[in-house]
C-alpha positions as CSV (number, residue, x, y, z in Angstrom):
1,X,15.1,36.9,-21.0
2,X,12.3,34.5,-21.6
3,X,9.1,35.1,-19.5
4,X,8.4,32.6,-16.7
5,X,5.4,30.3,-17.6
6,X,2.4,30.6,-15.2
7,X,2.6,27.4,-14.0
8,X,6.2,27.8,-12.6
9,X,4.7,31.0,-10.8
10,X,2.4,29.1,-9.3
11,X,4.5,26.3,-8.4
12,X,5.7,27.5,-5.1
13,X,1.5,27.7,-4.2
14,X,1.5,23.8,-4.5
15,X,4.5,23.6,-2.6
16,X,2.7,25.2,0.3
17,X,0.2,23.0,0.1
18,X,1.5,19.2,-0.1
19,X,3.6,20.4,2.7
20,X,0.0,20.7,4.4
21,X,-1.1,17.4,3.1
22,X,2.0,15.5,3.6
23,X,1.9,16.8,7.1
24,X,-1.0,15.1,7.9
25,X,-0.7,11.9,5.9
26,X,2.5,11.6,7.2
27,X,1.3,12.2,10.6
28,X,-2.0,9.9,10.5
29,X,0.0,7.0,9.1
30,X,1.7,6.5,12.0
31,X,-0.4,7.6,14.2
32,X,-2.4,4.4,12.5
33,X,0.8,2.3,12.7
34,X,1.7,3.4,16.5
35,X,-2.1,2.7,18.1
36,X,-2.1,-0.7,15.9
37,X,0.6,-2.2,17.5
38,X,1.0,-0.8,21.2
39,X,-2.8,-0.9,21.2
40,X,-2.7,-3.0,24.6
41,X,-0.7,-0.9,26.5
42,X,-1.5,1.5,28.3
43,X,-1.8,5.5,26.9
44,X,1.0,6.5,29.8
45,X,3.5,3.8,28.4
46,X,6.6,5.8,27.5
47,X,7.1,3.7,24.5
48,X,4.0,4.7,23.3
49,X,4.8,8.6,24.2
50,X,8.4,8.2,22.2
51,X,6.9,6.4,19.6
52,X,3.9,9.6,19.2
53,X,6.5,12.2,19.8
54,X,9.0,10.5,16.6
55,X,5.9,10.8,14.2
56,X,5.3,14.0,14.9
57,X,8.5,14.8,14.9
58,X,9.1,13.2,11.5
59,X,5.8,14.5,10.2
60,X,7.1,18.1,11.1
61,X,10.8,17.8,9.7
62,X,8.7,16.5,6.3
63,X,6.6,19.5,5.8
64,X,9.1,22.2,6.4
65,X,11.7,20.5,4.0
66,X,8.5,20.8,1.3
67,X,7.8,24.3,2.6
68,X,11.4,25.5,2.0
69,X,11.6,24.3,-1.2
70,X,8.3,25.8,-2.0
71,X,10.0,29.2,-0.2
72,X,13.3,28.6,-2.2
73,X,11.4,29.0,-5.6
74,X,9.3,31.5,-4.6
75,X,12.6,33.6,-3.7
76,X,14.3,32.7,-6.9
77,X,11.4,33.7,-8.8
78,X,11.5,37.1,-7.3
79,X,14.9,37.3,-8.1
80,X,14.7,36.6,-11.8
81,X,11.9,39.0,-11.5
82,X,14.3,41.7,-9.9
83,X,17.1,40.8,-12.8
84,X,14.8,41.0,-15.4
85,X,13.3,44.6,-14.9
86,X,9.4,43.7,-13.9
């Protein structure tokens, strides 16, 4: 079997980290979006406190689909590792 490249090994690293970023860009975004237009009513408005709870909800479904993929390859790379003998 051919050796991995070291850039594939480290993939799973960058996974782990734009689930981070994403994360929070998704999560500011609309944030931004949700306190531009409900910015005249009132913080106890329930809209306003569905609206919050959908983006973080939505920010938090985001990042863990990155961070299983990133877990997914990190797995299979420890598998090929395991097959091959290292």
């Amino acid at each position: 079997m051919k050796p991995l490249p070291d850039m594939l090994r480290r993939l799973p690293y960058v996974f782990y980290a734009l689930a981070a970023l994403f994360f929070v860009w998704e999560l500011a975004n609309q944030w931004m979006t949700i306190s531009y237009t409900t910015q005249y009513a009132g913080g106890d408005d329930p809209m306003v406190r569905l609206s919050k709870s959908m983006a973080l909800f939505s920010a938090v479904r985001e990042a863990v689909y990155i961070l299983a993929n990133g877990a997914f390859l990190h797995v299979a790379i420890a598998i090929y590792d395991k097959v091959k003998g290292e």
